[in-house]
N, CA, C and O atoms as a GROMACS GRO file, in nm:
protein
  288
    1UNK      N    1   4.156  -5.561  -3.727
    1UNK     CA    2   4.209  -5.465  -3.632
    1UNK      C    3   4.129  -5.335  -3.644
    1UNK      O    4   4.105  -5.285  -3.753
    2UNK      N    5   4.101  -5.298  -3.564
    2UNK     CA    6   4.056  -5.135  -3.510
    2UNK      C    7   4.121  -5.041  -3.488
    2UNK      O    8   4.224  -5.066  -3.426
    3UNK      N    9   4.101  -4.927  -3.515
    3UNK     CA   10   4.137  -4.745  -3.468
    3UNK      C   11   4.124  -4.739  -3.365
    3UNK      O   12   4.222  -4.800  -3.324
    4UNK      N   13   4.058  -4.700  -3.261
    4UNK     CA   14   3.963  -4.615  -3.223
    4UNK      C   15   4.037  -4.472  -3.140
    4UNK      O   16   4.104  -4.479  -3.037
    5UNK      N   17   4.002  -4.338  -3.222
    5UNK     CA   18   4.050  -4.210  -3.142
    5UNK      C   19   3.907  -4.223  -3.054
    5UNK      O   20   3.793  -4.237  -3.098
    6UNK      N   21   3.953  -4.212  -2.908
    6UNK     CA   22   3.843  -4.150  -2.798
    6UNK      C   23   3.825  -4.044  -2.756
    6UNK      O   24   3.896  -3.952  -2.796
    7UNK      N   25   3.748  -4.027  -2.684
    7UNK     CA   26   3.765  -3.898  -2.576
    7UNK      C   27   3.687  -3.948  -2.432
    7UNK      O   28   3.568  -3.974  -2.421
    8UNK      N   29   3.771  -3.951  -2.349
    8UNK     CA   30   3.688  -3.942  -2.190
    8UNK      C   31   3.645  -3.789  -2.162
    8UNK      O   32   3.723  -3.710  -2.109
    9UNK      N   33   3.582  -3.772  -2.181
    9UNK     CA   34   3.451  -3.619  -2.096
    9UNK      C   35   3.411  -3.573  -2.213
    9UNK      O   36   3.406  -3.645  -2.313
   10UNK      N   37   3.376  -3.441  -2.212
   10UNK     CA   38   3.333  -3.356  -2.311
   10UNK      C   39   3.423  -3.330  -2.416
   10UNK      O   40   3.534  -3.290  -2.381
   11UNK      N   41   3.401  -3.343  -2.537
   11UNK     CA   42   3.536  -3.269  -2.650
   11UNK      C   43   3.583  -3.079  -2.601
   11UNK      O   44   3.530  -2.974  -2.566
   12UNK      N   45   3.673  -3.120  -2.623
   12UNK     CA   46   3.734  -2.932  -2.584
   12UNK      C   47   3.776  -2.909  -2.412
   12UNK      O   48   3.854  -2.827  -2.363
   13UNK      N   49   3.705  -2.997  -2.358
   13UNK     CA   50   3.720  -2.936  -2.225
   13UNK      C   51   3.877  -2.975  -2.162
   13UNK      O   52   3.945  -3.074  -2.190
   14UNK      N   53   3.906  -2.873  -2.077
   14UNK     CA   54   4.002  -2.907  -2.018
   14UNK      C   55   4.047  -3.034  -1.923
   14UNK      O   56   4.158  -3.075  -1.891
   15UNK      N   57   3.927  -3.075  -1.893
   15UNK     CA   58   3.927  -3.205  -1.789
   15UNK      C   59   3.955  -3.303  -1.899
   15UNK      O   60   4.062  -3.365  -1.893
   16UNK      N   61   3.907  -3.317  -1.958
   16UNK     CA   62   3.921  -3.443  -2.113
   16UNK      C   63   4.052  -3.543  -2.091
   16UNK      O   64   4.158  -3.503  -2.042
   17UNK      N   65   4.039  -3.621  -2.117
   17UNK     CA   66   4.184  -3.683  -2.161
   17UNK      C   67   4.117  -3.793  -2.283
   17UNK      O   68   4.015  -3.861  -2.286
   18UNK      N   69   4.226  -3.772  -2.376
   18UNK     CA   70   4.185  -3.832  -2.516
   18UNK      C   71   4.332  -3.979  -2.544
   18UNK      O   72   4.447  -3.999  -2.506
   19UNK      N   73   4.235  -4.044  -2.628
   19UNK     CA   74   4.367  -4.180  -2.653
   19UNK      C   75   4.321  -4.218  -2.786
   19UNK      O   76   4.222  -4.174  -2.845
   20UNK      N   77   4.424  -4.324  -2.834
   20UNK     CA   78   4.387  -4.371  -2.936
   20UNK      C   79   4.410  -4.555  -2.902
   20UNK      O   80   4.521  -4.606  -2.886
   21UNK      N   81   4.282  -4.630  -2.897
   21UNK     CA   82   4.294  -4.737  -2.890
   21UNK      C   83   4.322  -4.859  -2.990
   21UNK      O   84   4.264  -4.819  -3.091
   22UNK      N   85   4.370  -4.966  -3.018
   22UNK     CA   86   4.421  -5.055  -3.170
   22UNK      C   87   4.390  -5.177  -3.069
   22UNK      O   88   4.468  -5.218  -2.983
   23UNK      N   89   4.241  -5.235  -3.100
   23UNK     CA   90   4.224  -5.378  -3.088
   23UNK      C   91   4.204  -5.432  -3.184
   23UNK      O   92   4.224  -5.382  -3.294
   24UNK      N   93   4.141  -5.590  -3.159
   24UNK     CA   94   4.094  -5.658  -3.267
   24UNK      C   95   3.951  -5.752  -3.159
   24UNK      O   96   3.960  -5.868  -3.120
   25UNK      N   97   3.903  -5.713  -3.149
   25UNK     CA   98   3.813  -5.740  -3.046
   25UNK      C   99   3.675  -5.568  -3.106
   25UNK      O  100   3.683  -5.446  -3.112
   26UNK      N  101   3.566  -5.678  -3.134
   26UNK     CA  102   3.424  -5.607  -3.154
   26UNK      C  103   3.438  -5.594  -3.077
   26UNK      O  104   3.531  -5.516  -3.055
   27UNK      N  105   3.363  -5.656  -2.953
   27UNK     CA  106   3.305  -5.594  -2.841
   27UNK      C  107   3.390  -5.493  -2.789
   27UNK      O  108   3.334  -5.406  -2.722
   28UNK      N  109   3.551  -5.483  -2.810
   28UNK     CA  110   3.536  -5.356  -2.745
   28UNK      C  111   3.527  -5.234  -2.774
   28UNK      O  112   3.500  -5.140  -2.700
   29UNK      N  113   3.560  -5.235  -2.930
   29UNK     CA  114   3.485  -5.156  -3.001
   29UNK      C  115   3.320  -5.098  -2.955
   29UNK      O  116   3.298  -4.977  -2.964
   30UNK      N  117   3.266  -5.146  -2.932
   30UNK     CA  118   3.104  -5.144  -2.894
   30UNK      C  119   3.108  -5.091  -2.791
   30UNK      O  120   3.046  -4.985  -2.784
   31UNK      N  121   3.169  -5.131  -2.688
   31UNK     CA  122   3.162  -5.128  -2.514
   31UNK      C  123   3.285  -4.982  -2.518
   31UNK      O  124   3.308  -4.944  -2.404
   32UNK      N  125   3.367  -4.893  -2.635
   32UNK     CA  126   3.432  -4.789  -2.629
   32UNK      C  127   3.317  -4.688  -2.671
   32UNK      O  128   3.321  -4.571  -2.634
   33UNK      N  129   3.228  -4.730  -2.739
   33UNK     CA  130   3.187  -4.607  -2.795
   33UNK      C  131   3.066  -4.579  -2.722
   33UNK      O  132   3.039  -4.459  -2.718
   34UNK      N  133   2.969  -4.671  -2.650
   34UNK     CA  134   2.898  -4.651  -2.526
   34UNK      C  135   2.974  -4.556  -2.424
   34UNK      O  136   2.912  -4.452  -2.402
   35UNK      N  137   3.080  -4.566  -2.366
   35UNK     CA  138   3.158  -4.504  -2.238
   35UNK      C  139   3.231  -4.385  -2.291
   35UNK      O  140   3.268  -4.312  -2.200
   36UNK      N  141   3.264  -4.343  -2.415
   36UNK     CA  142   3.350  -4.238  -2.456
   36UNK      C  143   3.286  -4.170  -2.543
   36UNK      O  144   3.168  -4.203  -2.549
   37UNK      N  145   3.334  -4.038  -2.657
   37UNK     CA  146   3.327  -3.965  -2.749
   37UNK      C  147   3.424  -4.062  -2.820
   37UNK      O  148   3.536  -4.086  -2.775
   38UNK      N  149   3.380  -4.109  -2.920
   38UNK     CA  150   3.475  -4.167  -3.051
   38UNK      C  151   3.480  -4.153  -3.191
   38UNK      O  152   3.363  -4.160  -3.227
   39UNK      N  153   3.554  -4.138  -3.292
   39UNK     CA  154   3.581  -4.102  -3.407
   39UNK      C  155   3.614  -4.003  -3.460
   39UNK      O  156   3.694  -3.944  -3.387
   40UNK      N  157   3.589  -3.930  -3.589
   40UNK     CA  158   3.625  -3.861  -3.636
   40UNK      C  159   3.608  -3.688  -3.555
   40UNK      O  160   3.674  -3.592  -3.594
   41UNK      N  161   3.518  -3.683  -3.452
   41UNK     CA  162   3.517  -3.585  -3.377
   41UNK      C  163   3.619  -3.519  -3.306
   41UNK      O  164   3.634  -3.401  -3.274
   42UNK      N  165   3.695  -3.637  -3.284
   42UNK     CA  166   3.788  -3.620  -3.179
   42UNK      C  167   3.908  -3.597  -3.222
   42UNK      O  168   3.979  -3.517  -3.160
   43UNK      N  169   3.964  -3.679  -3.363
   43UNK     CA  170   4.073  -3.647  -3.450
   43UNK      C  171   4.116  -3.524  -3.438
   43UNK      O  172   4.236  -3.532  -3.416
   44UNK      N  173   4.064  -3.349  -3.443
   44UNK     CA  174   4.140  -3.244  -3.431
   44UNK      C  175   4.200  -3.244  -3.278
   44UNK      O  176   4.318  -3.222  -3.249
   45UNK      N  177   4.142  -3.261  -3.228
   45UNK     CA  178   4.150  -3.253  -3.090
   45UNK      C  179   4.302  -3.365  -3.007
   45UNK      O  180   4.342  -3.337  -2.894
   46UNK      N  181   4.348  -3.451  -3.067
   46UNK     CA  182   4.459  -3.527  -3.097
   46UNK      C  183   4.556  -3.457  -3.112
   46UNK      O  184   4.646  -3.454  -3.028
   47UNK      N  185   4.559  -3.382  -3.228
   47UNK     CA  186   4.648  -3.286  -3.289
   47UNK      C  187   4.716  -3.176  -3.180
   47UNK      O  188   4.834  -3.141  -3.184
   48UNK      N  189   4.631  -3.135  -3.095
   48UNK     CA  190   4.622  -3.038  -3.014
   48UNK      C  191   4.688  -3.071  -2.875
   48UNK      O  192   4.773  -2.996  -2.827
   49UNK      N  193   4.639  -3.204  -2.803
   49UNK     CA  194   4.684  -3.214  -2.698
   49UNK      C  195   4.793  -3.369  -2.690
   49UNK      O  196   4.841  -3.432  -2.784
   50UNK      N  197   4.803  -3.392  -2.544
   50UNK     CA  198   4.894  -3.511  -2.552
   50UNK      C  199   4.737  -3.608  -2.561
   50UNK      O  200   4.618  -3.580  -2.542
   51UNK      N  201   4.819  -3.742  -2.604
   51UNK     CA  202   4.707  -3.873  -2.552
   51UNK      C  203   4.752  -4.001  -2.540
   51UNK      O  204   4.860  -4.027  -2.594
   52UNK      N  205   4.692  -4.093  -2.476
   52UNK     CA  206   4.751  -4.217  -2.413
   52UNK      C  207   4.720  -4.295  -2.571
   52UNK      O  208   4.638  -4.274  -2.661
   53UNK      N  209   4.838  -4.400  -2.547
   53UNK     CA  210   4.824  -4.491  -2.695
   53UNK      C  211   4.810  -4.627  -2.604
   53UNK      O  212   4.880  -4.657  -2.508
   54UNK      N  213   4.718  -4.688  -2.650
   54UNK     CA  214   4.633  -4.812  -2.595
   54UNK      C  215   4.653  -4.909  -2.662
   54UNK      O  216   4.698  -4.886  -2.774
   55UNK      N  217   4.630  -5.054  -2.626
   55UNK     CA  218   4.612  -5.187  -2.712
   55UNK      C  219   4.564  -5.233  -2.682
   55UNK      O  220   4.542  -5.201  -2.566
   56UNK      N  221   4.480  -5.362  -2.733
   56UNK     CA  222   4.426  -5.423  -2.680
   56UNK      C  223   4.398  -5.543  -2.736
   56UNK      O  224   4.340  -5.537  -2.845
   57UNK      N  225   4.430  -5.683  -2.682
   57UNK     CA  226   4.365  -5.855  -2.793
   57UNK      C  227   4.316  -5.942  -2.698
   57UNK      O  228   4.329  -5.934  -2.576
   58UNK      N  229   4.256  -6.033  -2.767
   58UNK     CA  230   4.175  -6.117  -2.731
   58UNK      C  231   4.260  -6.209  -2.760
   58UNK      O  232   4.212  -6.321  -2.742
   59UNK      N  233   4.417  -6.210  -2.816
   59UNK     CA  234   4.472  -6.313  -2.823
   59UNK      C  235   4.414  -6.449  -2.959
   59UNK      O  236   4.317  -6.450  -3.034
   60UNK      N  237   4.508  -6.532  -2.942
   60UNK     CA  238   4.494  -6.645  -3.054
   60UNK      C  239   4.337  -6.694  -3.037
   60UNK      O  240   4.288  -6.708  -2.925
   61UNK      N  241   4.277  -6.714  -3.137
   61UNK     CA  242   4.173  -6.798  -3.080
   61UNK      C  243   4.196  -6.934  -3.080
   61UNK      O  244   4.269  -7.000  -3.155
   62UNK      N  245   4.094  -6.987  -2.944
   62UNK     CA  246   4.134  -7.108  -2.920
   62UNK      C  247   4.077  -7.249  -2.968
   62UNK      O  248   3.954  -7.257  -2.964
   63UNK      N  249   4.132  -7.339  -3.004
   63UNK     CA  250   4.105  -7.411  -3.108
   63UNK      C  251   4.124  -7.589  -3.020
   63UNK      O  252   4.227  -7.632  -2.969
   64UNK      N  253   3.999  -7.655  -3.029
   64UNK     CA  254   4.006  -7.781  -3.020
   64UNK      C  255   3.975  -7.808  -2.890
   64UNK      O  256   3.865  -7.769  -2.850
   65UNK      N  257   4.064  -7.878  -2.796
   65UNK     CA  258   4.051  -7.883  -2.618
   65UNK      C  259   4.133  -7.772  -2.612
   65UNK      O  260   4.034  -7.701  -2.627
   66UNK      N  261   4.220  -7.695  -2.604
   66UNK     CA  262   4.287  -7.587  -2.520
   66UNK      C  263   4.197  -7.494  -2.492
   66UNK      O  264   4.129  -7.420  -2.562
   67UNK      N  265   4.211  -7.516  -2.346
   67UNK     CA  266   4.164  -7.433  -2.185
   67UNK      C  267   4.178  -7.309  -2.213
   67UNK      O  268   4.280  -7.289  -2.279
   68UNK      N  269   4.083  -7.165  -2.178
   68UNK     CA  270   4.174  -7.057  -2.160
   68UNK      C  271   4.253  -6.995  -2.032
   68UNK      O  272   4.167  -6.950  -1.956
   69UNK      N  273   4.364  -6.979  -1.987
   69UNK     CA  274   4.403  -6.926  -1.833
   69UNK      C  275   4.318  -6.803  -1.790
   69UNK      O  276   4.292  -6.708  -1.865
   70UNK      N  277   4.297  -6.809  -1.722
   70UNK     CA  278   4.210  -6.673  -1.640
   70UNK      C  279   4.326  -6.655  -1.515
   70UNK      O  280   4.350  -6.742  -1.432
   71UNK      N  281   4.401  -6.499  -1.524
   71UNK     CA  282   4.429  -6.453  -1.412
   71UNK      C  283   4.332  -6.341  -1.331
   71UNK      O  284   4.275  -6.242  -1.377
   72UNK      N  285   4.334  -6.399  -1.175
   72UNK     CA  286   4.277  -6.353  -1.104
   72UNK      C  287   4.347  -6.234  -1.046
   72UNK      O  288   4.292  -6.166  -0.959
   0.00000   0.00000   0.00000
């Protein structure tokens, strides 16, 4: 399982909106810190304002013949 404190825009700025994401999924780990400000930067900045609390899984992995469902 993963942390991740973000930030969408610049740290400090008023436009910002900050979250804290909890997957278990690398890639999105990888694919958060390309698109956002992440880690320990952002931690004061938490403290300070509101922020969205996120989740995120990749679910059971799948094992043997079971299909995965894809909703469209």
């Amino acid at each position: 399982m993963y942390v991740i404190p973000f930030c969408m825009g610049p740290l400090g700025s008023p436009l910002s909106r900050y979250g804290v994401q909890i997957t278990d999924s690398e890639y999105v780990v990888v694919n958060t810190r390309i698109m956002t400000r992440m880690g320990q930067e952002v931690m004061p900045y938490l403290q300070k304002k509101s922020y969205v609390k996120c989740i995120h899984t990749v679910g059971a992995p799948l094992s043997g013949g079971k299909r995965q469902l894809v909703a469209l």
